[in-house]
N, C-alpha and C positions, 0 to 999 in steps of 0.2 A: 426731176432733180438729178442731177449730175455726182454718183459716184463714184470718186475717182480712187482707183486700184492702188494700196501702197500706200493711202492718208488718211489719216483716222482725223477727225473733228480734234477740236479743241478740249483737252484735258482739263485746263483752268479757265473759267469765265468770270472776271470782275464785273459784277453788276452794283450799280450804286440806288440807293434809294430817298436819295436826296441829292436836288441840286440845284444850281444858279441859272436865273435863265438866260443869264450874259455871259456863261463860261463855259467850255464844251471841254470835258476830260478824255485825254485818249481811250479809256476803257467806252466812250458812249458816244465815240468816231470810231474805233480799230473792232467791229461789232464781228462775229462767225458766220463763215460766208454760209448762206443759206442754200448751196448747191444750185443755184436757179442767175443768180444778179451776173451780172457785166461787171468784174472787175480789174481796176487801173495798179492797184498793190497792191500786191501779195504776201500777209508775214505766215513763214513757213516753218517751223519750228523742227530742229532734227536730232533729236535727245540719245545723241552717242558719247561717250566719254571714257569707254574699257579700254579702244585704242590711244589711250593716251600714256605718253613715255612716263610723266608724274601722276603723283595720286589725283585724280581730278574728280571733281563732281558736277561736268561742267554739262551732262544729260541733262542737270533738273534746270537750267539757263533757260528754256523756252517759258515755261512756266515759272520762274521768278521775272522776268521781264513781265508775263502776265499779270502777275502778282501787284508793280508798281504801274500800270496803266492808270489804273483810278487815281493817282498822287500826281500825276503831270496833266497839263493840258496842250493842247493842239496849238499853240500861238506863238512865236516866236518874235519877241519884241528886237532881236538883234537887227531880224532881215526882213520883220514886220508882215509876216506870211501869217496865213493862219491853216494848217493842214488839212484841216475838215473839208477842204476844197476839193482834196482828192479824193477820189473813192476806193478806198482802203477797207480791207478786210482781211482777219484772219482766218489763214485758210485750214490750219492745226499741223497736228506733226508728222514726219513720216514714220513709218511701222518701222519696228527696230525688232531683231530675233536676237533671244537672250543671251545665246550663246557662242552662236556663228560670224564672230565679224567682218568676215569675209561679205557675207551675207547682207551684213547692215546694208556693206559701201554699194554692194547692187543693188540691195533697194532704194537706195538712199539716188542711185543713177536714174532707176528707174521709174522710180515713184515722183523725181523730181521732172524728168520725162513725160511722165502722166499730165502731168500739173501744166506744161507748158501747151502740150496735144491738144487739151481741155480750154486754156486757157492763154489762147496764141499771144495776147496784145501783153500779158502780163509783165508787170516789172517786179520780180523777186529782192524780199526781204528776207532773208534766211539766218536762223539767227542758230549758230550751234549749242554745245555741241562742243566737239574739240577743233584742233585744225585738222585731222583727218578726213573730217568733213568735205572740204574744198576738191577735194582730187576726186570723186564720183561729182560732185555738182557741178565741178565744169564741165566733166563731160558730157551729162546733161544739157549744160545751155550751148554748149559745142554746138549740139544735133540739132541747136533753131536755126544755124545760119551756115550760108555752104562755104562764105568765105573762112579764111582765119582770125583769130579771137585773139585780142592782148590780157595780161593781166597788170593790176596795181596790188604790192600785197604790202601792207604797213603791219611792221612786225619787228622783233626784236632778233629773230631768227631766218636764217635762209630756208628751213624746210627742207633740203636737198639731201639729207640723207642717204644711205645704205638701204636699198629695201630687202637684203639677205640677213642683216641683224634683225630679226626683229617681226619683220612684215611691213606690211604698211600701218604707218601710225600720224597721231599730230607732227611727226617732225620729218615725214616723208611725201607729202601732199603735190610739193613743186616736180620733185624727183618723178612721180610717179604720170603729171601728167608730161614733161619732155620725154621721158623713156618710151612713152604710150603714144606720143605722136601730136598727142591734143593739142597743145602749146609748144611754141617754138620760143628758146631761149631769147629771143632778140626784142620778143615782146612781152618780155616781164620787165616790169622794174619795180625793185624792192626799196622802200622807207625805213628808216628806224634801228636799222642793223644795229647790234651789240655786240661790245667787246667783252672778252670772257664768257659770249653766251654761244659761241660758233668756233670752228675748226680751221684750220689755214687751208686742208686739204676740201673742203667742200668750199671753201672760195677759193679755191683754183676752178673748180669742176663749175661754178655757179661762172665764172668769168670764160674760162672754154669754155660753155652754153653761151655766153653774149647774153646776159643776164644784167640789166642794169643796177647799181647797189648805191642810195644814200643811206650812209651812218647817221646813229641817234647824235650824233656830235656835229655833221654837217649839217642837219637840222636845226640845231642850238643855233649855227655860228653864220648862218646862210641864210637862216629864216625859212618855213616851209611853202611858203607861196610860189616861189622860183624852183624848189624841189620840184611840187606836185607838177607844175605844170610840164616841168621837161618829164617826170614820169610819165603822164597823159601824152606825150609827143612820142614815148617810144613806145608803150601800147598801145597808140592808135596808126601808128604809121602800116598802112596797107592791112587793117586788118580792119572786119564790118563790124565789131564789139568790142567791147572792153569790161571786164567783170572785174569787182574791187575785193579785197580781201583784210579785214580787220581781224587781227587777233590782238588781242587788248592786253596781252603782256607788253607791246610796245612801249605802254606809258612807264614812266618812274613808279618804284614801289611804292611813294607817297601819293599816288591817284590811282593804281589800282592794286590794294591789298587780297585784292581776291582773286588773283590770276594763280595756277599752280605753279609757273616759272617766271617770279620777280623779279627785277632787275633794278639795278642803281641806273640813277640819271639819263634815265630814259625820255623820251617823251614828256610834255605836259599837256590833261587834257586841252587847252588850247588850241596847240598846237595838231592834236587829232581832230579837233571840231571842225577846225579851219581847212583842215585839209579835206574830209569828208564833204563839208560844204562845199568845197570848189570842185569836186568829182561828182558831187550830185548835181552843179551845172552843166556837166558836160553830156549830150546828147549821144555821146559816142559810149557811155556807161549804161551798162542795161542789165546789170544785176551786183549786187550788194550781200555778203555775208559777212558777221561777226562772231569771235569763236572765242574759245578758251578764257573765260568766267568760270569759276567754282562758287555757287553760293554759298556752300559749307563752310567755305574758309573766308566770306567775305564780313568784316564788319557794319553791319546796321546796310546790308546789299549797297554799300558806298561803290562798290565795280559794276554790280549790274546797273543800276543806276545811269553809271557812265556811259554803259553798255545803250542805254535806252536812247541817249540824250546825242549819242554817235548817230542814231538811227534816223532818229527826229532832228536831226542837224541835215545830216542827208541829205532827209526828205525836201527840208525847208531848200536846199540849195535844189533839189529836183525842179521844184513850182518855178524857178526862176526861169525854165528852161519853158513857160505857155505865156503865150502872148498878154 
């Protein structure tokens, strides 16, 4: 059995004890990797939320997604997939130190490092957590390829930050990997942008990087299908991967109440599903994180929820990509 340094099992496991026998619930597909099987997905849970700029509680997101596994099933009547096909497993969460968050983000580098050493062929579901998350786990999936890496990051925020206020936090992630080398500005392109939610002076700095930017309003008025795709064109131009980044304050505060920084007329889940779905057809995408969920503040988990359904949309446009 394979123990990997930096990951602790799964904290919450939904077991059901009654079921259908023409219906397969992601909690009795999405099973704990048992250290031993060949697996094709990987959900990775990475339960940090201190670094984040607002109150958040968005550590316990790993285990409230676990939570509604048993409520959804595997079959996607839109795109007529049925997930069970792939073999999925949770892998649990990375080791977090209570205090140190300097500490989390390397292990959070390293432990996700571990998971890839372990498990070369994997495709990461990583579910935060805050967005401080993203800037150790790219560097992570950095280290599987020699070339260079694009990103997609659908979000209401640029992330680019000051890293001398503060440290590194949820609103320093992008900053942290251009300063660091990881990612080159020419291969980001950002979704969902907000007005009132960003600074003139960190989109100057995001545009000197050559940082691609559609606004939550060019979305509305453009429709996101011709977004996403010219994003996928400028993440994937000369680069061997492409890693996607969800922070689900994107959406309008009327789809996600449970984000700690809500926004007016954002996004509609829709609008994220569809887009998710078209980046999980693309073979040039080879890792997946979703962030900033508070369940504390979420009504009846209506965000996580959305949170899950982003995931499972994904996946459903992944399949499209096997013969």
């Amino acid at each position: 059995m394979h123990k990997i340094d930096l990951l602790n099992p799964p904290e919450l496991v939904r077991r059901l004890n009654w079921r259908d026998r023409y219906e397969t619930k992601v909690a009795q597909w999405l099973l704990p990797w048992d250290g031993e099987e060949a697996v094709e997905i990987g959900f990775i849970g990475v339960p940090l939320s201190k670094t984040s700029i607002s109150v958040s509680g968005a550590s316990l997101t790993p285990n409230a997604l676990r939570e509604l596994f048993a409520n959804v099933t595997t079959y996607s009547i839109d795109y007529d997939v049925d997930l069970q096909e792939l073999k999925a497993r949770d892998l649990g969460d990375i080791q977090m130190h209570v205090t140190d968050l300097l500490r989390c983000h390397a292990n959070i580098e390293q432990g996700l490092a571990n998971v890839y050493e372990t498990l070369p062929d994997l495709f990461p579901i990583i579910a935060g957590g805050d967005h401080s998350i993203t800037c150790p786990s790219v560097k992570a999936f950095k280290r599987r390829y020699p070339g260079k890496i694009g990103i997609v990051q659908i979000d209401s925020h640029m992330d680019v930050r000051n890293l001398e206020d503060g440290g590194p936090s949820n609103g320093t992630p992008i900053r942290g990997l251009l300063e660091s080398g990881t990612v080159e500005g020419r291969h980001i392109a950002q979704i969902g942008l907000h007005s009132f939610a960003n600074s003139k002076p960190y989109r100057d700095y995001a545009r000197a990087q050559g940082i691609t930017q559609f606004t939550a309003r060019q979305v509305a008025r453009e429709g996101i299908e011709p977004i996403v795709r010219q994003a996928m064109a400028v993440a994937g131009d000369g680069t061997d991967a492409i890693y996607v980044t969800v922070d689900m304050d994107v959406l309008d505060q009327a789809y996600a109440p449970g984000v700690p920084a809500m926004v007016a007329a954002g996004m509609t889940s829709w609008q994220l599903l569809d887009a998710v779905y078209l980046l999980g057809q693309n073979p040039q995408v080879k890792g997946l994180d979703v962030v900033c969920v508070d369940p504390v503040q979420d009504p009846r988990r209506a965000t996580v929820r959305t949170a899950l359904y982003v995931i499972l949309t994904f996946l459903a446009g992944y399949m499209k990509r096997k013969p």
